[in-house]
N, C-alpha and C positions, 0 to 999 in steps of 0.2 A: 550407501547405494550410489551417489554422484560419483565417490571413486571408480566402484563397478562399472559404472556405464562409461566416465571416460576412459577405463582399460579396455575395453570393448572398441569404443571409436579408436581408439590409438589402434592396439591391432589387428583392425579392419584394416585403417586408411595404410599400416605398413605392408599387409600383407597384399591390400587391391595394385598400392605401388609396384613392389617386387612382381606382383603378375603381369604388368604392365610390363615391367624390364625384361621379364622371362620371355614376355610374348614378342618383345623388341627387338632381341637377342636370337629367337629361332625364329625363323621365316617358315612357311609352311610348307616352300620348296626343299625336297630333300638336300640338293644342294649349297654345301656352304659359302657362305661371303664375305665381306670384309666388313666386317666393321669397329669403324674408327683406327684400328691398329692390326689386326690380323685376323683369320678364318676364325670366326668362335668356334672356341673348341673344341678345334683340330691341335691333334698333339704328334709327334712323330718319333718311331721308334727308331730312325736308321738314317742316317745321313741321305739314304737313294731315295728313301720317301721323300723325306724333305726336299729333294732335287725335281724329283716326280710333279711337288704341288705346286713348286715356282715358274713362275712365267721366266724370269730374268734368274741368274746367281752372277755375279760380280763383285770384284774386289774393288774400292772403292774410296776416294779421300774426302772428309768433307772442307766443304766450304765454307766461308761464313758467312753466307747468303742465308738466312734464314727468315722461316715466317709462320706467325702464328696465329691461329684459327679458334673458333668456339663451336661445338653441335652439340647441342643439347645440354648445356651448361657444361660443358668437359672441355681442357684446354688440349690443345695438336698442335705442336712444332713439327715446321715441316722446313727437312734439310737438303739445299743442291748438293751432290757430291759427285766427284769428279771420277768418271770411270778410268781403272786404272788397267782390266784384266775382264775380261769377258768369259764366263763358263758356261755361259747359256742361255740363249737367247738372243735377241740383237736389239741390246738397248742403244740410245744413243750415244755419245759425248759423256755427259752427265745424266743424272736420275735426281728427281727429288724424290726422298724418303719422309714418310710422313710417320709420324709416332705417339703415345697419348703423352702427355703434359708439357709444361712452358721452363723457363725458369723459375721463376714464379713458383708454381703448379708441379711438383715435382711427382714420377712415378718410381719407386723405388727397385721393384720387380726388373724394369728396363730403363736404366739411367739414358739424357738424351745423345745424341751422336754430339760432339763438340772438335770446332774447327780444326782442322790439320788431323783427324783423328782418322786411321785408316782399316778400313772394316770388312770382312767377309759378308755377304748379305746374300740370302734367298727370298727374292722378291716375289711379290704378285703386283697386278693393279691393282688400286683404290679404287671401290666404289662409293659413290658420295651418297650422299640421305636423298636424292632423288633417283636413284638407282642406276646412276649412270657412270660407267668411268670415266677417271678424272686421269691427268698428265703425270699424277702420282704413285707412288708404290708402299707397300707396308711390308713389313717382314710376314712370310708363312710360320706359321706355329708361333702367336705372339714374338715373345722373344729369342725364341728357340731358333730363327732363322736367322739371328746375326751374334757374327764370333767379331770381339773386338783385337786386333793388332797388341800382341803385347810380346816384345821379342821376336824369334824365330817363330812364333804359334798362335794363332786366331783361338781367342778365351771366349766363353760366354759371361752374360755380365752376372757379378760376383751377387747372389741373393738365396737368403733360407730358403725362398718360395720357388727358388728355380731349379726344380728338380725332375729331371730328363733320363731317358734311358738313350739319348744320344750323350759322345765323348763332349768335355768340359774342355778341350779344345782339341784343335786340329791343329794338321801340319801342312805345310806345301806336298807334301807327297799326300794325300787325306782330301787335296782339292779334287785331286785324279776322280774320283768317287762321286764329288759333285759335276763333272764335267759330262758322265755317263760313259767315260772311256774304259 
């Protein structure tokens, strides 16, 4: 009977959690946000959506200027990188990019930006847990919005769980597309 009853408390107290996260996670504006890392789940079928949801698209080097953060028990490196190509938008100079985990803290889905590393990215701003935006940006569509530099072709980062009906990378001619031209 004592087991009964703490199987009972156990999957209450997991399930009252996960409603808690569910209800954290949608807001009851139909409108999507950001949080911690990109639009909850917004996913994109086309490079033009992708472009469509981005404040900013820029090509980009990092720096190793980095810095990292805690909300709500979750770690956020957040990286300056150096604008290198502008495809939309008018960001400044550089953009910080913010992302979920540390060193430390690793996320595997989106491994983090690392210095000299140069990236395609579809940004939006960060909004912070007071609802305000911040001098930050996160990728649109988790990690769907940034192609890593590898050769002549901007890659998406290499994972089981990363599976898209956008191309596993692009080309410079491919950028055209993000540009809206």
């Amino acid at each position: 009977m004592k087991a009964s009853l703490a199987l009972v408390v156990a999957a209450s107290t997991v399930l009252g959690i996960a409603g808690c996260a569910a209800e954290a996670a949608e807001p009851e504006s139909a409108a999507p946000v950001s949080v911690g890392h990109a639009k909850a789940g917004r996913q994109f079928n086309n490079l033009e959506e992708m472009r469509a949801a981005s404040d900013i698209v820029v090509l980009a080097k990092a720096t190793d200027h980095t810095a990292v953060d805690h909300i709500g028990g979750l770690a956020f490196t957040t990286t300056e990188m150096e604008v290198l190509k502008v495809l939309r938008g008018t960001p400044g100079s550089s953009v910080k990019v913010r992302q979920t985990g540390s060193t430390t803290e690793l996320n595997a889905d989106d491994p983090l930006i690392r210095a000299g590393e140069v990236d395609l990215l579809c940004l939006e701003r960060f909004v912070g847990p007071d609802g305000k935006p911040t001098d930050q940006y996160v990728t649109v569509g988790y990690w769907q919005g940034r192609y890593k530099q590898v050769g002549g072709k901007y890659t998406h980062a290499e994972s089981e769980d990363n599976v898209s009906p956008l191309p596993n990378s692009v080309t410079s001619g491919d950028m055209d597309r993000l540009t809206g031209n």
